[in-house]
N, C-alpha and C positions, 0 to 999 in steps of 0.2 A: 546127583549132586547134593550133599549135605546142603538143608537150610539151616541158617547159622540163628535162627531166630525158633525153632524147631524146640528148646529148654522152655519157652514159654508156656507152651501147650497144657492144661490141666491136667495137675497131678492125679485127677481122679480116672482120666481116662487108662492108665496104668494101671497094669495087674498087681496086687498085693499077695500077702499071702493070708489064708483062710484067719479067722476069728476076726475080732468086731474091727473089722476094717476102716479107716481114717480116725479113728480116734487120737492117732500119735498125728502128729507133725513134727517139723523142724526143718534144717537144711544143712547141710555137709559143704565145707569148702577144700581147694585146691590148692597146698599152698609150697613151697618149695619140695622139702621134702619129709613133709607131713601132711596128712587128707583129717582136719576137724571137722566139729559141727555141734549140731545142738536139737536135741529131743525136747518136743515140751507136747504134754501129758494131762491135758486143762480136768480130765476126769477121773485120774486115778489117783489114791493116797501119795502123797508127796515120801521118796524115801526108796532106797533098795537100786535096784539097775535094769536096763532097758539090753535087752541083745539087738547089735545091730549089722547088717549084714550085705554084703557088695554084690549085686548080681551082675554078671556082662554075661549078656546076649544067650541071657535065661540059664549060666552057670555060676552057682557060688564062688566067688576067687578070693573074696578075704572075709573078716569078722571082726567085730570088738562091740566091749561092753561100752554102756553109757552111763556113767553113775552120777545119781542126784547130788547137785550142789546148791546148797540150801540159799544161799548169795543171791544167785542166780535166779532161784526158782526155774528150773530145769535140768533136764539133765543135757553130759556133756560127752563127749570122748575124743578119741585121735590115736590115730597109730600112721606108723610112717610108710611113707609113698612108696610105692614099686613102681615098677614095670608092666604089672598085672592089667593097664589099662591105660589113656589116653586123654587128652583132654575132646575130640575129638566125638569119642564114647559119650560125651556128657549132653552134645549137640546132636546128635543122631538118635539119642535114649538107650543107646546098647550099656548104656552102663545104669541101673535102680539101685536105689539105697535104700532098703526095707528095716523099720524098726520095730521088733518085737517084742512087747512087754509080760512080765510072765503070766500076767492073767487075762492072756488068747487079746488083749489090743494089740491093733497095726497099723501101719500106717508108713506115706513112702516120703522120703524128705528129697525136696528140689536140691539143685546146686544154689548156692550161693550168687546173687548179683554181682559180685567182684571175679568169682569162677565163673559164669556165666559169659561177662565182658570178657574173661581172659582168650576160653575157648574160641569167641566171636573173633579175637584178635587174632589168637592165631592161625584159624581158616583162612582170614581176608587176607593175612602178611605172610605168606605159606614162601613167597620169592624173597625174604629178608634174607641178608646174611649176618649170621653173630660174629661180629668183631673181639668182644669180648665178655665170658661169661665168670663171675667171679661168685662163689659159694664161701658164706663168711662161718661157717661148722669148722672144728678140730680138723678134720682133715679136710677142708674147702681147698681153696684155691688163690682165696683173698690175700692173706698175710702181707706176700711179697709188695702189695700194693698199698697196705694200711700207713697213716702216716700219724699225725697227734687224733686222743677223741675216740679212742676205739677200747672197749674190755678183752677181757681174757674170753679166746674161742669157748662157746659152749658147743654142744652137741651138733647141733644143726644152726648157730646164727652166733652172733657177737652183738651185747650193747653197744649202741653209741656212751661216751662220760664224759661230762663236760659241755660246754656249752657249744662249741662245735666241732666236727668230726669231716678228717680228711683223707681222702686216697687218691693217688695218682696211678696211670699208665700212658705207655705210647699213642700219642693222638696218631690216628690212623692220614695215610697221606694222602688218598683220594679222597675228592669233593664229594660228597653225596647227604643223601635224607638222612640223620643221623636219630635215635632214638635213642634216650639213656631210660633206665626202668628198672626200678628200686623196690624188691619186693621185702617188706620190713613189718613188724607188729610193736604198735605200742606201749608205750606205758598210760596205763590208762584205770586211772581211780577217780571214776564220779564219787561225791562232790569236788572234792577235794584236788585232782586232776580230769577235769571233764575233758582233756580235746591235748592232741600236739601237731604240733607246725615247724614244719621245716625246711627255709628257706634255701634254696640250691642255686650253687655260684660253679659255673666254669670257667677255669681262669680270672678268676677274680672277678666276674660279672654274674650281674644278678639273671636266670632263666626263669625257675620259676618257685612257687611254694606247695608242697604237697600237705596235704591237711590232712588229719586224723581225728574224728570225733566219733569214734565206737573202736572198742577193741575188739581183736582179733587180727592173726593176717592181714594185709592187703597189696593192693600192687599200684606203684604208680608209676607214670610213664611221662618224660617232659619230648619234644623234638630241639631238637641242637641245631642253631644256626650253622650253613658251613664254613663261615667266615671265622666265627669264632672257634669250632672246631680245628680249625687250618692254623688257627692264629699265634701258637705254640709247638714246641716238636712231642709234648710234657704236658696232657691234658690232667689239671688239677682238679677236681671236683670237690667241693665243702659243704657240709649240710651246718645248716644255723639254726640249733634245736630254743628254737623261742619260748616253749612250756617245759622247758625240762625241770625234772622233782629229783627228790629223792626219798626214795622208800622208806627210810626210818624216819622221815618227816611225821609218817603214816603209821608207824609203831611196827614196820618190819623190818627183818634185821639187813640192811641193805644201804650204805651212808656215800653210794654212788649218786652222783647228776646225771639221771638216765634220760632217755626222751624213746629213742629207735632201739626193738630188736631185731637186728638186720640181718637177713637171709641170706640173699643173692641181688648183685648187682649184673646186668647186660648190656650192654651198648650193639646196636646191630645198625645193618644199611639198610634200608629199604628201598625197593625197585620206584624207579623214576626220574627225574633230571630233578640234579638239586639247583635250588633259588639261587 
């Protein structure tokens, strides 16, 4: 049996690959349908690119470079998600993320705490059923659902614009554990935008607020009362972006009220007798 707490385990106990080995860290995340992360380098000249490299179950299956962003002081990368591997892989160890810098440092970067949780969740919720899975990219799956509060599809996500942002679909007609789970990246410029918040209304009732005080990916997840799920045939969902900016506030060229870059929305059942 997979232990789901099995990601904790020291990165050192893991195989690297040869030259001055732990000098790189960072951590790689999981996120719809792109795998980021972050190289950080505390010994070598700041500048140039880090190779970074996917191993499952002691086979190469992807690669990409990480290159210094001076902002940041680290380095960064990301290429998009396949098939190639599992969240699963990340709780077992079958999957290492090795980063190799060109002058022979290495070192293996963990998953991420929020890819971490995700994998833990989904071992433990393996009897969910997804109700409904909605991909907000040019070719997603959202559109038919979008309603005021939403940008022009990008690749893989759509801004929220405007101070709130709505989409509807058919409230499902059986009672049960209901989960809705919002996996979105914010806008997010310390000082100047340190944090966003975003207050979530079903049916016009307040559930809950998901918070955002770092950027990058993440994932949140509310449970749905089934009263209120039931309480309509037309489940409304509103997100109430209470820090939303706008980026040419900031001197970029962008005069949208952003808050959310939203990925993938789900709603699923979970096994058990609902309250």
């Amino acid at each position: 049996m997979v232990n789901p707490l099995s990601w904790l385990r020291p990165l050192f106990a893991k195989q690297t690959p040869p030259g001055q080995a732990g000098q790189l860290n960072g951590y790689f995340a999981v996120g719809a349908e792109r795998i980021s992360g972050v190289v950080r380098a505390p010994f070598m000249a700041k500048g140039g690119t880090v190779d970074v490299q996917f191993v499952l179950r002691g086979v190469l299956v992807a690669r990409c470079t990480a290159a210094f962003v001076i902002d940041h002081n680290c380095y960064e990368f990301a290429l998009p998600g396949g098939g190639w591997f599992k969240l699963a892989d990340v709780l077992d160890d079958s999957l290492e993320v090795h980063a190799i810098a060109p002058n022979g440092a290495t070192g293996t970067l963990q998953p991420h705490g929020q890819t971490g949780l995700r994998a833990i969740r989904e071992h433990l919720t393996e009897s969910e059923d997804v109700l409904l899975d909605l991909t907000f990219g040019r070719d997603g799956t959202a559109a038919p659902h979008l309603r005021e509060g939403w940008g022009k599809p990008e690749a893989a996500a759509a801004w929220t614009v405007g101070a709130e942002s709505v989409l509807q679909f058919d409230a499902p007609a059986e009672r049960g554990n209901y989960v809705l789970g919002l996996t979105a990246t914010p806008f997010f410029a310390p000082p100047d935008v340190p944090r966003q918040e975003a207050d979530v209304l079903l049916n016009e009732v307040y559930v809950t607020s998901f918070t955002y005080l770092r950027g990058g990916e993440q994932y949140h997840e509310v449970r749905i009362d089934p009263d209120l799920m039931a309480s309509s045939p037309v489940a409304t969902v509103r997100l109430r972006h209470l820090y939303a900016a706008r980026p040419s506030d900031l001197g970029k060229p962008d005069n949208r009220l952003i808050a959310l870059r939203v990925a993938r929305l789900r709603l699923t059942r979970r096994a058990g007798t609902a309250d």
